[in-house]
N, C-alpha and C positions, 0 to 999 in steps of 0.2 A: 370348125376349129379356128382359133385366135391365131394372130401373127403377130412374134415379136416386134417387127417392124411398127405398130400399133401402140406399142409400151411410151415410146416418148411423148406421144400425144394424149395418152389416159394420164400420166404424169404430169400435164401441159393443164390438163383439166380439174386434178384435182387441186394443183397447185391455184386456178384460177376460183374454185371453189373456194378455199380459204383464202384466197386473197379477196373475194367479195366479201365475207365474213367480215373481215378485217377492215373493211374501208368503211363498215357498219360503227366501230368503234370497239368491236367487243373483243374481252381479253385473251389469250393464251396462253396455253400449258405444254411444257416438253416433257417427254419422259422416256425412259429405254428398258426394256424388258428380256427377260431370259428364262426360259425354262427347258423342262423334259417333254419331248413327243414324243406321240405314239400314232408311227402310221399303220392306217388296217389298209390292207390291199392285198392281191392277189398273191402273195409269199403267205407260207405257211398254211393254218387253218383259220376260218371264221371262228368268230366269238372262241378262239383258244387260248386259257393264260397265258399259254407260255411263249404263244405267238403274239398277243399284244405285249407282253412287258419285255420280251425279246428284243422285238424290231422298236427301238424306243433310240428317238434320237436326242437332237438338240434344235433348240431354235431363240433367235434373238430378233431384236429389234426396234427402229425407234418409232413414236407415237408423238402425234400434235395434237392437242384439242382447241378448240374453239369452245371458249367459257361462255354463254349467253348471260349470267347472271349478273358479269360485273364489266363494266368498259374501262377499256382504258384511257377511253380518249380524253377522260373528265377525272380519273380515277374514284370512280362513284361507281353506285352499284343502277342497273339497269332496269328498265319499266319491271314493275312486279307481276309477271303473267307467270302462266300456269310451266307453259311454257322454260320459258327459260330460269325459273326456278329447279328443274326436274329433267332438263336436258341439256346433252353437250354432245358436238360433233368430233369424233377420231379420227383424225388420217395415219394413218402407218406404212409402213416400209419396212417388210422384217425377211428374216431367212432360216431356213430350218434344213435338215440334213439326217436322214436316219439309213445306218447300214439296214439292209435287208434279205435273211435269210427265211429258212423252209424249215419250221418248228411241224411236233405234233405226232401222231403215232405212225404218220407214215415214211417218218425217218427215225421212230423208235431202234436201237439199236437188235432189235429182233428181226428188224426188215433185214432180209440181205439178197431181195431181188436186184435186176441191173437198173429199174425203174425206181428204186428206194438210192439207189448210187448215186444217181442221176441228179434224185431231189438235194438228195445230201451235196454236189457239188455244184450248186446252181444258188448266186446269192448276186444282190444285187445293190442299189443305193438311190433311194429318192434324194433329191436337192431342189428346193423350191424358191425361186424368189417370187416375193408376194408386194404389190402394194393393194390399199384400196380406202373404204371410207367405211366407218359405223356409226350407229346414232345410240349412245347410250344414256338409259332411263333410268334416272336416281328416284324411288320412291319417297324420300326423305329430303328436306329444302338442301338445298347445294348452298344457300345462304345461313341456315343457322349451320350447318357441317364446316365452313369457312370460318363462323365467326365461332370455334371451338363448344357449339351446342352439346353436339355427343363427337366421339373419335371416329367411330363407326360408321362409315357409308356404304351400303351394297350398291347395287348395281346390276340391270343385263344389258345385253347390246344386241344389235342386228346390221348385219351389213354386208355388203362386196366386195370382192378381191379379185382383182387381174393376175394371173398367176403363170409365172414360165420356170417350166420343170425342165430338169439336166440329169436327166438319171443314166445310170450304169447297169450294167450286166456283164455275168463273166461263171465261167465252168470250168471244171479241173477232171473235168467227165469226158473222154476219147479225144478226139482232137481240140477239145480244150477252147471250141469257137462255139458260141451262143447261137450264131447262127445256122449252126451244122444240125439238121434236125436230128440227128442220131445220136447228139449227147445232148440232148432235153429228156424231158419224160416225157414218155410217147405218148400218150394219154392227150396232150395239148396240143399236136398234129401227126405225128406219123398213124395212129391206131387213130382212125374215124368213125370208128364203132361206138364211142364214148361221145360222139361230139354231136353238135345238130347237122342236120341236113343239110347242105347245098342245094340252091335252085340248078336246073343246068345251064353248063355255062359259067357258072359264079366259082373264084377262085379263094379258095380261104387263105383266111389272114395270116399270117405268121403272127405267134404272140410274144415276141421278144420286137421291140424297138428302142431304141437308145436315142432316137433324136431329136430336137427339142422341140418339147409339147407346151401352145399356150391354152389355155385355158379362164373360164370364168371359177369362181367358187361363193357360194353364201356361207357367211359366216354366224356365226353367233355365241354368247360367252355369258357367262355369271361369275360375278365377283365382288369383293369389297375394297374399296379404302381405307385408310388407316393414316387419321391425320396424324403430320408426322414436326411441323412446325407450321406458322404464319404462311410459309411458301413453298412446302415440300408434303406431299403424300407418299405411301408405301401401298404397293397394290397390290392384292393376288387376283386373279383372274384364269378359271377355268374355260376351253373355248373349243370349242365345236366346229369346225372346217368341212364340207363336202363339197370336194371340185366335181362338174361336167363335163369329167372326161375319167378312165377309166384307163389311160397310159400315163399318169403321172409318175409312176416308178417304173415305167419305161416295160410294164407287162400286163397282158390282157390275155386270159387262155377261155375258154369257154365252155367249161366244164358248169353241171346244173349247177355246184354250188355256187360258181361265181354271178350273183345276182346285184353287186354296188357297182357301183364308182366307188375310186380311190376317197381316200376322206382321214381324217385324223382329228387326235385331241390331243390339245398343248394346255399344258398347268404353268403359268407362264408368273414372274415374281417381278412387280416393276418399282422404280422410283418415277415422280413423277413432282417437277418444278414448275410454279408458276410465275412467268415472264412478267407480267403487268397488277 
């Protein structure tokens, strides 16, 4: 596991990242974006509508690229490779936040065990701060999409994210503490009949923790542009997120179906302005 303590210096680096870019000649782009997530995680059911469109939060953030295609230093456009025709580097800084509760038929209102109560009073809340970097791949010239060839520019990307998660938890179930095993659903530790084996000697985990988790994640997104003037584009961008850690909403229970890591998808709507 990552330590926040680490975050100023990944910061330090991408920041130096783009400044090497930059002392290249080549130009930049700002831009800020916002959309709906949807985090899948241990609240509720897998693959359940009404558990993803449920737990569906919010998420914002700003974006820099590094334009290969055009410099600034000359304001002219750059050697003609393949390259930097068809690619452009992202830095970001974004944050996102989604309540989190327990959809699906086992808090259908037919349940009325004390294990159904349980579910029903147990919600929680991922909060993520994210930075990191992507490389994304224009299959169409980024030079005739500039000089207004067509409006249209798709787009995928690929890339990493340093991630530190601040999540919540809380019950309205017997004494009203997360950590009191008798108001969870038993299933997640007090009944071990459902759970895996212990070697001897090994103590199991609690799966409620609220404290802050850092993490790596790969990311990856499909999307378009949409020239929007001389120095402005409009983006949509769908994006695909899977962190390396499995506490990102601050729960991990160990039941068969729990088989991911934390992970989410953000439909994200951006402006984005070009500096040079």
């Amino acid at each position: 596991m990552l330590n926040i303590k680490y975050l100023p210096a990944f910061i330090l680096l991408i920041c130096g990242i783009q400044l090497g870019f930059s002392q290249l000649g080549f130009s930049h782009e700002i831009g800020a974006i916002v959309g709906p997530v949807q985090f899948r995680s241990d609240y509720g059911i897998r693959n359940n509508e009404e558990t993803n469109f449920g737990n569906t939060g919010i998420g914002v953030g700003i974006i820099h690229y590094i334009n290969f295609a055009y410099r600034a230093d000359c304001n002219c456009y750059s050697t003609d490779t393949y390259f930097n025709d068809h690619f452009k580097l992202r830095s970001e800084i974004s944050w996102n936040k989604t309540k989190l509760k327990h959809y699906g038929r086992w808090v259908a209102p037919d349940r009325t065990s004390d294990n159904a109560d349980k579910l029903r009073a147990h919600t929680g809340e991922a909060q993520n701060f994210d930075i990191g970097m992507q490389l994304e791949y224009f299959p169409l010239s980024i030079r005739s999409f500039q000089a207004f060839s067509y409006r249209f520019a798709p787009f995928v990307s690929l890339g990493a994210h340093y991630t530190s998660s601040h999540p919540k938890a809380q019950t309205t179930y017997g004494s009203g503490n997360v950590m009191d095993e008798s108001s969870i659903y038993s299933y997640w530790y007090e009944d071990e009949s459902h759970l895996p084996a212990l070697a001897p000697g090994e103590l199991r985990e609690y799966p409620i923790n609220t404290e802050t988790t850092d993490a790596w994640s790969v990311v990856a997104s499909v999307g378009v542009r949409y020239k929007l003037t001389k120095l402005s584009d409009l983006m949509l961008d769908l994006r695909w997120q899977y962190y390396f850690s499995d506490w990102i909403d601050g729960f991990d229970h160990q039941l068969d179906y729990n088989k991911h890591n934390d992970w989410l998808v953000w439909l994200n709507f951006g402006y984005i302005y070009y500096l040079d």
